[in-house]
C-alpha positions in Angstrom: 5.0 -25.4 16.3 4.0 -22.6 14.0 0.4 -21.8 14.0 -1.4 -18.6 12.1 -3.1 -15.8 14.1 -6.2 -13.8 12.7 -5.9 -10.0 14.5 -9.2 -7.6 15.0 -7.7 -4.3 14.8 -8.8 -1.3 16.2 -6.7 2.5 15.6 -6.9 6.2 15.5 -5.0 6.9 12.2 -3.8 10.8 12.9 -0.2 9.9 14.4 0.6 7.2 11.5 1.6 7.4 8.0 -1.1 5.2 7.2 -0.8 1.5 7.9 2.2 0.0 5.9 5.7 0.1 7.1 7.5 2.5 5.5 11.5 3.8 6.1 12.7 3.7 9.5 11.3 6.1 11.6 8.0 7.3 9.8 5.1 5.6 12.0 3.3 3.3 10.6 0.2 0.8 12.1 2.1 -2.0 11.0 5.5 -1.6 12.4 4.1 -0.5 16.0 2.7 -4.1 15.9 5.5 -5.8 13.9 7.2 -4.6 16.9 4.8 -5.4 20.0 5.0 -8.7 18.3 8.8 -8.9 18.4 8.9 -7.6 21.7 6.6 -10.1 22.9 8.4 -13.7 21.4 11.8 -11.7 20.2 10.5 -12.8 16.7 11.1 -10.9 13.3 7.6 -11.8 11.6 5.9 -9.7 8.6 1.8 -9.2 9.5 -0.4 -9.5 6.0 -3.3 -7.1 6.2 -7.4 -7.1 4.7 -6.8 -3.8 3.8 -4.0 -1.0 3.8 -5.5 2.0 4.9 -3.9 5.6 4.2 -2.1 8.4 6.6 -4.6 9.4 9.0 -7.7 7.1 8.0 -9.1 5.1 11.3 -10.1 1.5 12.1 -12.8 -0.3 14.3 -12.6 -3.4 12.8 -9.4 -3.9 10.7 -8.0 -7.3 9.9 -4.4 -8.9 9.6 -3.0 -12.3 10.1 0.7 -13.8 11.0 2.0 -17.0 11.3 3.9 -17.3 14.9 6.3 -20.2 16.2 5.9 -20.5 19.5 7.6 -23.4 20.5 5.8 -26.3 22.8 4.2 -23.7 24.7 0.9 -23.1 24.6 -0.9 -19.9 24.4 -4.7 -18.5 24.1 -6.4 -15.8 21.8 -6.8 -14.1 25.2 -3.4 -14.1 26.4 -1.9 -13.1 22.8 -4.1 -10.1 22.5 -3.1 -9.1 26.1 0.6 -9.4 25.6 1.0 -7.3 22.5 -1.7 -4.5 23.9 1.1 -4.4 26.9 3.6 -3.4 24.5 1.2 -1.2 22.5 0.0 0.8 25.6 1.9 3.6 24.3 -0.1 3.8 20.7 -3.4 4.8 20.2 -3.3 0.7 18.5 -5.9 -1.8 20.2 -5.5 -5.8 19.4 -9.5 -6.2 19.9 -9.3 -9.5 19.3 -6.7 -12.7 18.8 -7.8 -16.0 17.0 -6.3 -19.2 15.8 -6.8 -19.9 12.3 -6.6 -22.3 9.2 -3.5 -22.3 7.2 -5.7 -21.6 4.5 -6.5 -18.3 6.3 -5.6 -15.0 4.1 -6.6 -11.8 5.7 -6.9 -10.2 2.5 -7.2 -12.9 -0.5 -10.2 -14.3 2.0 -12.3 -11.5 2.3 -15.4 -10.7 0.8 -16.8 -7.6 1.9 -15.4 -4.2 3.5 -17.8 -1.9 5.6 -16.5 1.9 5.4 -17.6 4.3 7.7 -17.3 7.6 6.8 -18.0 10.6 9.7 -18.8 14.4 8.6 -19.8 16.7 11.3 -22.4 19.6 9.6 -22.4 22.2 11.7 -21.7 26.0 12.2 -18.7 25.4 15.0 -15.7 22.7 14.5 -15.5 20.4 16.5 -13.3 20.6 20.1 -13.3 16.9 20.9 -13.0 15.0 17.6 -10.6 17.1 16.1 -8.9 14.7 12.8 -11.2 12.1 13.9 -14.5 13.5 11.6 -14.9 16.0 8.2 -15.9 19.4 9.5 -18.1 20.8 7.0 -19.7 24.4 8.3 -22.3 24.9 5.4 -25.4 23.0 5.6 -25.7 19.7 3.4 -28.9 18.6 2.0 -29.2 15.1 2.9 -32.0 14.3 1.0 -30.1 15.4 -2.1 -26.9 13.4 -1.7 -28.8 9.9 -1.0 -30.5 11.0 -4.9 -26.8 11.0 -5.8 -25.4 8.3 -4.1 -28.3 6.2 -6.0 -26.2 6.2 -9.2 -23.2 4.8 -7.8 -24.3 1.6 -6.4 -23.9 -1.0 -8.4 -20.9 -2.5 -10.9 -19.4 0.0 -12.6 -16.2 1.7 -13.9 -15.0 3.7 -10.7 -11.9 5.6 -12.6 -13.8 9.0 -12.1 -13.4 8.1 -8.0 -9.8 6.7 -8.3 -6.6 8.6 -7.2 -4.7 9.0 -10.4 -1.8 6.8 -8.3 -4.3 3.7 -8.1 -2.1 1.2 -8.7 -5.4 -1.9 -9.4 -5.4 -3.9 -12.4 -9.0 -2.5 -13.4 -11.4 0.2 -12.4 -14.3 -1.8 -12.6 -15.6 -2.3 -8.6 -18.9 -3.3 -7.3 -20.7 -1.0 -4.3 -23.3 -3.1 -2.8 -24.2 0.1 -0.5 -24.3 3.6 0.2 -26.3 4.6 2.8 -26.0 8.6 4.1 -27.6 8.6 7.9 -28.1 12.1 9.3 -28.9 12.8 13.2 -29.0 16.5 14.8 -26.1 17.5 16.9 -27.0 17.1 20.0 -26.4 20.1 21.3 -26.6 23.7 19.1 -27.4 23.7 15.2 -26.1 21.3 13.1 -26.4 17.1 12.0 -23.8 14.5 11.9 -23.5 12.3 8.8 -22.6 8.9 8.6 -21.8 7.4 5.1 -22.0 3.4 5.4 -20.5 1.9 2.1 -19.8 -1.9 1.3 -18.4 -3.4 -1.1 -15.7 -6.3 -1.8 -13.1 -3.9 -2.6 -12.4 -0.7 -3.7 -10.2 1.5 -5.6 -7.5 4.0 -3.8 -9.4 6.8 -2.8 -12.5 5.8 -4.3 -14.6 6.5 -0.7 -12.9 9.3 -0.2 -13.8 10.7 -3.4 -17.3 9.7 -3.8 -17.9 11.0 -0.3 -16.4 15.0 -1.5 -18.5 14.7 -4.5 -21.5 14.1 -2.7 -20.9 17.4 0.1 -20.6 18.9 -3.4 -24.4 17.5 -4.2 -25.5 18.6 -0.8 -24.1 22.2 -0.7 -26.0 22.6 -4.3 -23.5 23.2 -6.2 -24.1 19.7 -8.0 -27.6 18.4 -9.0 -27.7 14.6 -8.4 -27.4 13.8 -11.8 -24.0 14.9 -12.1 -22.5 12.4 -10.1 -24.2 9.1 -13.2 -23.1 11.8 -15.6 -19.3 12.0 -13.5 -19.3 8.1 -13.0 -20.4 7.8 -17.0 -17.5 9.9 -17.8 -14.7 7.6 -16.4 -12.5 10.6 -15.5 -11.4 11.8 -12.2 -11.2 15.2 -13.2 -14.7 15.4 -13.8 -15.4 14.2 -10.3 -15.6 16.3 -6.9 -12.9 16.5 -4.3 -11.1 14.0 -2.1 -12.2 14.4 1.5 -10.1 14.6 4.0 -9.3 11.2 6.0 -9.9 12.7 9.0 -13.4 11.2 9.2 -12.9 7.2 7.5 -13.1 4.5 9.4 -12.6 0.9 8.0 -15.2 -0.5 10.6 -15.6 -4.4 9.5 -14.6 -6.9 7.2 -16.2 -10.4 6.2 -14.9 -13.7 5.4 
């Protein structure tokens, strides 16, 4: 009897070409559990994901689902998510959680909002444990003056000035519901870590990425916060800031 299978995902991005399976023998997310899966019922089966993240961005809370035939026997959330972490031990991949679902059930078509997490360490020193794992920025950022910026961005709008030039979506028109910038001193030696939290439905390739190096841009002072509304107003991405590096996104939930 074939029943589907809703996946919580949780993964350190550096040692993967980002999450979709690509030619044989470039890492990917998906493959590693396309294959725990097919290691674990000997079954070729194709894993549908919320959201396909890029080489090197991280997930807490990722999403997927898969539809599995698994005969007569019967088998729990518990013991799914047990087996394929068995066969995963050797990636830095987690199955957090396993859990039978409608048929009706689309990990991607079904969601309605996306929580990004986005990590920059602001300090004098890089970092010796979280190497590819947060932005390292080493000249202080005005916090104050990047949460004026991120003001104009929240809302519906025409995103093309935060869209890689590749971005493949229909339109550039996206909704951010939030943008919040929290900043906490290191705790030990000079410096803060910053946390950008942003949520929305669904966003454009990049478009976190890119509103996150335009804002270090706002908070080194080389922007006023105007210029990101007068960036965003004119739908251009060279008139935006940088992309940051992955290194420091995490796609941290997802809501259906």
């Amino acid at each position: 009897m074939q029943h589907r299978w809703k996946l919580t995902i949780e993964y350190d991005g550096r040692p993967f070409s980002g999450w979709q399976r690509q030619a044989a023998g470039v890492p990917s997310v998906q493959a590693a559990i396309e294959a725990a899966i097919a290691s674990f019922c000997q079954q070729n089966i194709t894993i549908h994901v919320a959201g396909r993240t890029d080489a090197g961005v991280h997930a807490r809370g990722q999403v997927a689902h898969f539809d599995l035939d698994y005969g007569n026997r019967d088998i729990t959330g518990y013991d799914l998510a047990k087996a394929l972490n068995a066969h995963l031990r050797n990636a830095p991949v987690v199955i957090l959680d396993a859990e039978m679902v409608g048929d009706d059930f689309h990990a991607r078509f079904g969601a309605v909002n996306k929580l990004y997490t986005f990590r920059l360490l602001n300090r004098p020193a890089p970092p010796a444990f979280e190497r590819g794992l947060v932005w390292h920025v080493r000249r202080m950022l005005d916090v104050d003056a990047m949460r004026a910026g991120a003001a104009h961005l929240l809302g519906h709008h025409d995103f093309t000035t935060f869209r890689d030039t590749d971005c493949q979506a229909k339109s550039p028109m996206r909704t951010l519901d939030r943008l919040d910038i929290e900043a906490t001193p290191c705790v030990a030696g000079p410096g803060q870590d910053i946390l950008f939290h942003v949520e929305g439905r669904s966003f454009l390739h990049h478009q976190v990425r890119n509103m996150v190096g335009t804002l270090a841009m706002v908070g080194e002072g080389k922007w006023a916060p105007d210029q990101v509304r007068e960036a965003l107003e004119a739908r251009d991405r060279r008139a935006g800031g940088p992309t940051a590096p992955p290194d420091g996104l995490y796609l941290v939930r997802i809501d259906y």
